[in-house]
Residue, then its C-alpha position, 0 to 999 in steps of 0.5 A: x437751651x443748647x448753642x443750636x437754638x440761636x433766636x432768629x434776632x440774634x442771627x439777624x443782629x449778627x448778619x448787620x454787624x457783619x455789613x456794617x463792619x463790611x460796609x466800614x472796611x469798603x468805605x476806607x477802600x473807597x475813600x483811598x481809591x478816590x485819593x489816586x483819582x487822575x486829574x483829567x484836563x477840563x477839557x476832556x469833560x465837556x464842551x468849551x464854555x463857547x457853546x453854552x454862551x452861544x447856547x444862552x445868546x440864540x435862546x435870547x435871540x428867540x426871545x426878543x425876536x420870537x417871544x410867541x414861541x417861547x411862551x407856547x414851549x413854556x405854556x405847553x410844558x407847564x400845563x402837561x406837569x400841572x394836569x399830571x399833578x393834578x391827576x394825580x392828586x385826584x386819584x389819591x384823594x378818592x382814596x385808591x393808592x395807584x398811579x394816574x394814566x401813564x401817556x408817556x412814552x414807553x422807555x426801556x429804562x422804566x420798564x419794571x412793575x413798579x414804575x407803572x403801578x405805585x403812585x409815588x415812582x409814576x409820579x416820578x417817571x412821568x415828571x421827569x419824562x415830560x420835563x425831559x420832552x420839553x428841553x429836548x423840545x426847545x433845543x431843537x426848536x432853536x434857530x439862531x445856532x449854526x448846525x454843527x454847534x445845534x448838534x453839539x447842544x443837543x447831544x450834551x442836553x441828552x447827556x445831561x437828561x439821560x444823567x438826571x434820570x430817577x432809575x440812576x438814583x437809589x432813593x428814587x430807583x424803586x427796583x433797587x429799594x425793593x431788592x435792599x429790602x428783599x435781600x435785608x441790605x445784601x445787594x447794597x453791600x454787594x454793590x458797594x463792593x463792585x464800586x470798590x472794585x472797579x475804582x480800584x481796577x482802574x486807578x481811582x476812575x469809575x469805569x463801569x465793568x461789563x463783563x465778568x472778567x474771570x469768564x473769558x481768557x483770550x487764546x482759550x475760549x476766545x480767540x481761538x481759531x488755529x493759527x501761528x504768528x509767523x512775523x512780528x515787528x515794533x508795529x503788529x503781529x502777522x498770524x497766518x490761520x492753519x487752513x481748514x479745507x484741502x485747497x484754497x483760493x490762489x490770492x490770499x486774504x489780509x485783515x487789518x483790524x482797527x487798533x483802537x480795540x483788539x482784533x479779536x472782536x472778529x474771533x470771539x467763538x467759533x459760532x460768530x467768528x468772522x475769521x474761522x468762517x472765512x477760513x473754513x470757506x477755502x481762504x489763506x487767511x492772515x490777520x494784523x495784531x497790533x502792539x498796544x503803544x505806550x509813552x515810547x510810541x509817541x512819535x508814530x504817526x499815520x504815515x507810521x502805521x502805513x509803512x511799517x503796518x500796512x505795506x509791511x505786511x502786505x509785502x510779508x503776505x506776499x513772500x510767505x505765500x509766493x503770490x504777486x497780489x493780495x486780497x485786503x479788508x480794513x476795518x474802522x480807522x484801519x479801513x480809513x489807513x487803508x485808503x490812504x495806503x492804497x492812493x499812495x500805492x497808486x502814486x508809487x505805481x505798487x499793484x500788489x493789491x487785488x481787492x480791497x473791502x471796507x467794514x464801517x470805514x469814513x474816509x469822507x468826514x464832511x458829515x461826522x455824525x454822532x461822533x463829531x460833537x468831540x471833534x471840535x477845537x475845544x476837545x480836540x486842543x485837550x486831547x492834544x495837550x494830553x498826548x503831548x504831555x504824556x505820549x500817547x492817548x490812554x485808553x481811558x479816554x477813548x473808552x468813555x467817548x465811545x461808551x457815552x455815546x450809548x450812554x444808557x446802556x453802556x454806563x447808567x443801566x451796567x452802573x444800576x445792575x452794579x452798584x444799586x442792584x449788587x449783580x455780578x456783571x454778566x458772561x459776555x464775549x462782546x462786552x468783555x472784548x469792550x472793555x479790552x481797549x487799546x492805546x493810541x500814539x500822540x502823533x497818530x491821534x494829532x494826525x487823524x483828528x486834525x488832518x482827517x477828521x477836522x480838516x477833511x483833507x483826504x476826501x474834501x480838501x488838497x489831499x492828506x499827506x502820507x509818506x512824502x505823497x500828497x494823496x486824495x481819496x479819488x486815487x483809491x482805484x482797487x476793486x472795493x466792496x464796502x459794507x456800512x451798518x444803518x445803525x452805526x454812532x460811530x461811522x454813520x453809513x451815509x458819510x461811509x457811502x459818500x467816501x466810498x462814492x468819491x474813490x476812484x474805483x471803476x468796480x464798487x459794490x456797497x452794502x448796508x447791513x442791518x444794526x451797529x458798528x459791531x452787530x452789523x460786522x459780527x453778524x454770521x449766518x447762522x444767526x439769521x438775525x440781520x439783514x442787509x441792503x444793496x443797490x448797484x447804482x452808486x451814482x445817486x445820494x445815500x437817500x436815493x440809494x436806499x430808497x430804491x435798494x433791495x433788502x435780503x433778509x440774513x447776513x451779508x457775509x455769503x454775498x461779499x464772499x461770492x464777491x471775493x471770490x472772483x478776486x481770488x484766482x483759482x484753487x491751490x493746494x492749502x498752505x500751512x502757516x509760515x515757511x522756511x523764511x518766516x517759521x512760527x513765532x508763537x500759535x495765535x492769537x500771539x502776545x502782542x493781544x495781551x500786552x498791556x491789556x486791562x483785563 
């Protein structure tokens, strides 16, 4: 017998001593990442015990003054678990090895055969989702909680809830056994290696990677629209884009992106790059890059951002292209930091902008939506602890807020294809650009959470101050065009629409586009994916407005560029990047969108 009739034991002996060696060496791994875990401030990781005391305190208040209800929630789920006990019980006593009839709701997180078929897993799922109900049940039926501290309780109940759920788990994840066993513990290892990997990326935190890192380098296959960065200061980058068409609208046109992510979430490929879709419609186009802040940035404020940003770079646009106006968009928090500079443009008697347009910016913050559960003492006095300590707000943080907020499919189902299934994560621009977060500034943080989002004081209050002026969102008078997404968690379109209704602008236009904060923006023509609403009447309630709005199927960027053309004077021949005073720096996308990138 030759050295080439190896037995098929003997490979398979030799292909588990091979894991288990693996497995061995990834645990050390594992076990030294854990130990440079950071010490997260308590208060960063869930509520103050004051919502669960007066949590506890309503729950007893319906009790003693509505035992009735109490007994009906418990009677009722009670009863919807014992008959699927039973149920289930009776199928397999009559010898037949499936599951019982499945009335649960459908649930993209229970979507495999397994789940619907074997008796065991259903048995699971069911329980679970019944359970489920019932504490969603009960929570929203209790009366004797302010409405701000019941939305509190229910979106941290779901967080627990979602957490709690069998697919998150392998020995009750029957789509993860399964694979273990097909590929004889393969996708086990490959998932132990992937939880190394990202503890070890990040410090010992668990921050689940979305996409393949190795897939995309900014500049190359994303970020790639041609341009030149033609002024830099401790602030931003200034990239003009080299034009595309023989002339151009007159008025040029500034994008300020938000700084809480990169810019190129407007630029990820050619095929849904907002910018090279604006430029290929005649515009001069240029786009703030924002620096990524560290410790040293600590004492940049709003007011910061505002002169050294924003009116800084609308007086750059104006010099380089020699026009007297300027076109402006602002997206998110920059939308937000665009309305402060526009009212204190107005008190200051500085007309240099022509139009302004909103992507998904609040200004209004009387109802903060789903986002507003962290906007409370109790988070609030942690972040602020936080920056002071350290100078400014880690990415890290911002990032886990905004994912948990999606938290199915942002954490658990990316940590199941990871960790249980042994998957590589997938080639996707948009997540990758997710994964791509910025810092924040101490003092800017303080200012944004306590003066706009607390206290409400630029839309509901005295007036924010900015830059040695006390200002009101009623002393933004541009002509403006807001777009708000009907999905949006993060910016909801209703106080969106409130803001924009509270400014003082004779000429509005309001649009809501069809998905989320990000799909609904990024959302070119080409795709014909989503559609979007308008009404002219913004003298009603966001109800109203929608009620009686028409719906046009396809993207809205055809229609705010018919808008913004009105605003853009006549054709000029079309200007290269740059002139004599403000040579190019560097071609775009710059460096200040790969400093201190995690990527």
């Amino acid at each position: 017998m030759t050295t080439d009739d190896e037995s098929p034991e003997a490979t398979e002996q030799d292909v588990l001593a091979a894991n288990l060696a693996k497995i061995e060496a990834l645990s050390q791994r594992l076990v030294a990442a854990l130990t440079r875990q950071r010490q997260i401030d308590p208060a960063l990781q869930g509520p103050g015990q004051d919502l669960y005391m007066k949590a506890a305190s309503a729950f007893m208040t319906e009790w003693m003054k509505n035992p009735s209800k109490v007994f009906e929630h418990q009677i009722g789920y009670w009863g919807k678990t014992l008959k699927h006990y039973i149920e289930a019980q009776h199928v397999l006593t009559s010898g037949q090895l499936r599951a019982p009839e499945d009335t649960t709701p459908k649930d993209r997180r229970f979507a495999g055969e397994l789940w619907q078929t074997h008796p065991y897993f259903n048995y699971i799922k069911q329980q679970y989702l019944l359970t489920s109900e019932a504490i969603n049940k009960a929570v929203s039926d209790l009366d004797y909680l302010e409405p701000k501290d019941k939305q509190r309780l229910e979106y941290f109940s779901r967080q627990m809830i979602d957490m709690l759920s069998p697919a998150n788990y392998l020995a009750t994840n029957p789509e993860a056994l399964r694979k273990a066993v097909d590929t004889e513990g393969q996708s086990l290892v490959d998932g132990l290696e992937n939880l190394v990997r990202d503890l070890e990326a990040n410090g010992g935190d668990l921050v689940v990677t979305l996409a393949d890192k190795d897939a995309f380098t900014v500049g190359k296959n994303i970020a790639t629209t041609p341009g030149q960065v033609v002024f830099r200061n401790r602030m931003f980058e200034l990239i003009q884009y080299a034009p595309t068409t023989e002339t151009v609208a007159r008025t040029p046109l500034l994008i300020f992106p938000p700084w809480i992510n990169k810019y190129y979430i407007l630029d990820l490929s050619a095929r849904n790059s907002l910018i090279k879709w604006i430029v290929d419609q005649g515009y001069t186009l240029f786009v703030v890059s924002w620096v990524n802040p560290d410790a040293s940035y600590a004492d940049v404020g709003l007011d910061t951002y505002v002169e050294e940003g924003f009116l800084e770079a609308i007086g750059q646009v104006k010099q380089i292209t020699g026009e007297d106006k300027v076109n402006t968009i602002g997206y998110c928090i920059a939308g937000t930091t665009l309305s402060l500079a526009l009212a204190l443009m107005k008190k200051r008697g500085d007309t240099s902008v022509r139009s302004a347009t909103f992507f998904t910016t609040l200004t209004d913050f009387s109802d903060q939506g789903e986002f507003g559960v962290f906007l409370e003492d109790d988070f609030v006095d942690g972040i602020e602890e936080e920056v002071n300590r350290s100078g400014y707000l880690d990415s890290f943080y911002m990032t886990r807020t905004f994912s948990y907020l999606r938290s199915n499919d942002l954490v658990y189902a990316p940590a199941i294809r990871s960790y249980m299934m042994g998957e590589a994560p997938p080639a996707f621009d948009l997540l990758y650009w997710n994964g791509d977060s910025t810092n924040l500034p101490a003092r800017m943080a303080v200012d944004y959470l306590r003066g706009l989002c607390q206290r409400d004081d630029f839309a509901g209050g005295d007036g924010f101050e900015i830059c040695g002026e006390t200002v009101s969102v009623r002393d933004v008078s541009t002509p403006l065009c807001a777009i708000a997404c009907e999905t949006d968690h993060i910016a909801a379109w209703k106080s969106s629409y409130r803001g924009i209704q509270k400014m003082g602008s004779r000429q509005k236009s309001f649009i809501l586009s069809e998905s989320g904060h990000i799909a609904g923006i990024v959302n070119p023509p080409s795709k014909k994916k989503y559609g979007h609403y308008v009404n002219d009447d913004m003298s009603v309630s966001p109800e109203d407005w929608r009620s009686d709005a028409s719906y046009h199927e396809g993207s809205w960027w055809p229609r705010w560029e018919a808008w913004l053309k009105r605003r853009s004077g006549a054709q000029t021949p079309a200007r290269e990047p740059g002139d004599v005073k403000h040579p190019p720096l560097t071609e775009a996308p710059g460096t200040y969108v790969r400093s201190g990138s995690g990527l």
